[in-house]
N, C-alpha and C positions, 0 to 999 in steps of 0.2 A: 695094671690096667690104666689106659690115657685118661684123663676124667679134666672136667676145665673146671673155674671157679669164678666167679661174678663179684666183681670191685663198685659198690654203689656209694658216690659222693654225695651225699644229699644233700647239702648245701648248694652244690651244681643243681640237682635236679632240681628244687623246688623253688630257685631262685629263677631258673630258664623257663621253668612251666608257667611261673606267676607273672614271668613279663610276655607269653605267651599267649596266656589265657587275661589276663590284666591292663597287658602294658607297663606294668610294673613289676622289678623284684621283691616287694614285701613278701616273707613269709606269710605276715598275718593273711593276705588276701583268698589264701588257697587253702583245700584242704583236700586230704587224701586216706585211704582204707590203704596200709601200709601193705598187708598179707594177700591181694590182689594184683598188687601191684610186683610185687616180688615171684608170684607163680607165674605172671604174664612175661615178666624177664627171664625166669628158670626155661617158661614154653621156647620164648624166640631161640635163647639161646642153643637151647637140645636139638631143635631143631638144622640150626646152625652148623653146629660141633658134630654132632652124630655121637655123642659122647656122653656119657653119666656124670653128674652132677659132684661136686668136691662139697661143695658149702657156697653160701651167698656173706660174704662181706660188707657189713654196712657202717659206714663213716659218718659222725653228724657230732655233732659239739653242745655243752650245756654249760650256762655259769657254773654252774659245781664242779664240774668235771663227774657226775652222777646224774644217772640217767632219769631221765622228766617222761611222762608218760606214754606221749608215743612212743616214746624209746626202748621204754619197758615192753611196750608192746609188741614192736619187732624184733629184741631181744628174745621173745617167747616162741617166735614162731620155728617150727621144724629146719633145721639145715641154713640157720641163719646166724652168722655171730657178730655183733655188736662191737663196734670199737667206738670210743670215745674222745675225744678232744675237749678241748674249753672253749668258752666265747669272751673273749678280752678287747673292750670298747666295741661290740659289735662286731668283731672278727673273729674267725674262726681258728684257732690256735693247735696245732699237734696231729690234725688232722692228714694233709698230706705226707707227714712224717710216718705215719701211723702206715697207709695204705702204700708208700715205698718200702717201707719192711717186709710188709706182707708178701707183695710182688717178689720181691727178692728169697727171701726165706722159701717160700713155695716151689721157686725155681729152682735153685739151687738143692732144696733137697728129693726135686724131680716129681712136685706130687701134685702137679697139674700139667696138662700137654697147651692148655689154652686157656688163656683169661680173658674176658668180658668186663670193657673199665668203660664207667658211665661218670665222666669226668672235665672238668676243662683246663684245669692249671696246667700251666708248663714244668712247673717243678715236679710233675710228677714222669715228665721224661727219662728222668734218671731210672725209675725203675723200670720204668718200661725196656728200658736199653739194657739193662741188665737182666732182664728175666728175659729178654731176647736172646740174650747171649749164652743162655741155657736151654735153646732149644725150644721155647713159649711163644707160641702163637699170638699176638695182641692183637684186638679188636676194641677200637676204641668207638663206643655207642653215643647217640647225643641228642637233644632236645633239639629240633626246631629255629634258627636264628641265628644273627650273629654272639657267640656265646662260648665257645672253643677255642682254647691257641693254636693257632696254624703250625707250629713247631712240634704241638702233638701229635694233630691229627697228621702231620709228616715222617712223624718216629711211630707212628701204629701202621702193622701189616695192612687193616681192613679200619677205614672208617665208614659206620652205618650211621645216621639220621635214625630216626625212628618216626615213624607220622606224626602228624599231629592229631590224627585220631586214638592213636595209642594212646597220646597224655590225656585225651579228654574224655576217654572212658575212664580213666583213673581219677582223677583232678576234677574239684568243682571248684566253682567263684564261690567264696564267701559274701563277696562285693558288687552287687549290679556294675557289669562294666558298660553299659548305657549311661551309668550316672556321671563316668569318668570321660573329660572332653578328650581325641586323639590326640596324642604326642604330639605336641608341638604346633597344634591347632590353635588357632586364635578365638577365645571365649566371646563370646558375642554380648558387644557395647565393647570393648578391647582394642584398641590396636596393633598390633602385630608386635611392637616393642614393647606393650605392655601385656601382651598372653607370651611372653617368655616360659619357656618350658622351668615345672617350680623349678627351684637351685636343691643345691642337693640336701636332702634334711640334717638340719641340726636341733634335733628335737633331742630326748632325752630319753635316747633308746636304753633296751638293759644294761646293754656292754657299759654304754658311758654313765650311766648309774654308779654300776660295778667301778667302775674306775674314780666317780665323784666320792665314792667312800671312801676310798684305798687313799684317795690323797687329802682327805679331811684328817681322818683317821693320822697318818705320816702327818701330817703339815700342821693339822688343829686349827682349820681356818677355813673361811671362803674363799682366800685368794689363792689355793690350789686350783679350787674350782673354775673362780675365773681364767685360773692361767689354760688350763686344758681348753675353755670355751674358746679362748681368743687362737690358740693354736688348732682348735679343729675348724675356725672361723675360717683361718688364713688359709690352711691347706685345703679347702670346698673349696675359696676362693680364686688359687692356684689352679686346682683340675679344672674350672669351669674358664677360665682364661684359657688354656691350652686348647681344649675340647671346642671353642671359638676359634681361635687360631689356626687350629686344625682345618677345620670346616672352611673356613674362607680359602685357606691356602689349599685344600682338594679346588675350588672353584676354578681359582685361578688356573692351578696345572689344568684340569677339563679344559675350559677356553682356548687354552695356548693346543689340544691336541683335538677339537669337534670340529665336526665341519660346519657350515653355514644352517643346513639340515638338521643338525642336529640340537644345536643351539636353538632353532626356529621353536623343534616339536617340544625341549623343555622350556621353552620360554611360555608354552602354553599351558604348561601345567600349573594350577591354582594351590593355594593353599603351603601347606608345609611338608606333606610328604613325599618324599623322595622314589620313585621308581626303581621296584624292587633289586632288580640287578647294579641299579647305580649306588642305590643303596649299601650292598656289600662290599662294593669297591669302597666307595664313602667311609665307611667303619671301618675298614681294614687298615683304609690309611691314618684314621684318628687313633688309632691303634698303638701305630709307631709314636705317636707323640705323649698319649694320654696312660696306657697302658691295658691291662684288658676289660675291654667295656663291660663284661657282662659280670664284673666285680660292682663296677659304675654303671649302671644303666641310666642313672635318672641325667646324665651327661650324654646322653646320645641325642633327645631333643636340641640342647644344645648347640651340638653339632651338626646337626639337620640345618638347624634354621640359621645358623652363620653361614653354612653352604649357601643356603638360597638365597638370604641376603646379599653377599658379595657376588654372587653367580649373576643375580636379576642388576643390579648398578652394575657388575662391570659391561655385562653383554649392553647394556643399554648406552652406556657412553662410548663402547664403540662403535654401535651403530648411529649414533648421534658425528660422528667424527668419521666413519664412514659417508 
């Protein structure tokens, strides 16, 4: 019998929801009832498929590499199996190696007609391609935003969006986001170079806990520690220069291709955020530079406001020379 089977990234989902419902990716910001959410994807999907259910697939990462309590939770529930990865410095380790096996094994040994992958990496192209190649339907599902590699949702049969009412029946704020100023907004008494969207945290998440140990521990000393500080110092430092560069250099190619109209009606817009379809062109092309934003989100302000920066001085000095 055809039966499909549902691939869930959770790292994807809860990092896309939380810059959704947020404006930020924190995990901490959001929270979710795991087992509603998972019948609400089994419904869309049945629906979809016309097809009976294999199992639900669900990928997420712990320091242990042992599941923490959500985990345990959805581990528990009917028709749902659990895979695991690590979290090393704040990333998620094994993960999409985990959900390309699956893909593949499944295919190969013909025991799904169609998969449902709620994901964003590129790297998981590969399996997608391959359990295509045995006859698997891909349908690759998504959060709301820029947040997807374009080379996936390229290599999937059927790319769907999901509403954004879906995520917010499921998903609450932990966080009043009244309290949080918009992306890229200038805080008031600020000037515009000084409401800089923050840089990107170097605070002293788990991951780099996890890893301040591991090199004390190895090394016997503070100056592991520092040395990791001063290298995650530089590389923040590095994306958020690009992520700049980026944004100015979208400007410019715009100018060189708007017409006078066009130029006019953004010259009138205030503030920092970007109009929504310029928008996705905007991302798409910091993209190529920076890599995929929705790994980096706290670099998309960033790149907003060097757009607008360079976009408002250049239009202005050619129309002063005009």
């Amino acid at each position: 019998m055809d039966r499909y089977a549902i691939f869930v990234d959770v790292g994807y989902v809860v990092a896309s929801v939380a810059e959704l419902l947020a404006g930020s990716a924190g995990r901490h910001l959001v929270s979710c009832d795991y087992g509603p959410l998972v019948r609400s994807l089994v419904a869309d999907a049945s629906r979809d498929s016309g097809m009976p259910l294999l199992r639900t697939y669900w990928y997420d990462a712990s320091m242990s590499g042992q599941p923490e309590h959500d985990q345990l939770t959805v581990a528990d529930l009917p028709g749902v199996r659990l895979r695991l990865g690590r979290l090393v410095r704040g990333e998620q380790k094994g993960v999409d190696s985990r959900l390309v096996r699956d893909l593949i094994v499944l295919a190969r040994d013909q025991a799904m007609a169609a998969a449902y992958l709620l994901a964003g990496d590129e790297d998981i192209c590969e399996g997608v391609a391959e359990a295509q190649d045995h006859g698997v339907r891909v349908t690759v599902l998504g959060v709301p935003g820029v947040n997807q590699s374009r080379l996936l949702m390229q290599q999937s049969d059927e790319h769907r969006v999901l509403p954004e009412e879906f995520w917010r029946g499921h998903f609450r704020l932990l966080e009043p986001a009244r309290d949080r100023p918009a992306a890229g907004a200038p805080v008031r008494g600020e000037t515009p170079e000084e409401a800089r969207p923050e840089r990107p945290r170097t605070g002293y998440d788990a991951g780099m806990l996890e890893a301040f140990a591991q090199a004390a521990e190895r090394d016997g000393g503070e100056a592991s520690v520092g040395a990791i500080l001063r290298q995650t110092s530089a590389e923040m430092a590095a994306f958020e220069q690009l992520a700049a560069e980026a944004g100015r250099d979208f400007a410019r190619e715009l100018l060189e291709e708007a017409t006078p109209i066009d130029i006019e009606r953004l010259l009138k817009v205030t503030g920092w955020q970007v109009p929504r379809d310029l928008d996705v062109r905007l991302l798409r092309f910091a993209e190529q530079r920076v890599g995929y934003l929705w790994e980096r989100p706290e670099l998309k302000p960033r790149v907003r406001s060097a757009f607008w920066e360079e976009f408002r001085r250049s239009a202005s000095s050619r129309a002063q020379a005009g």
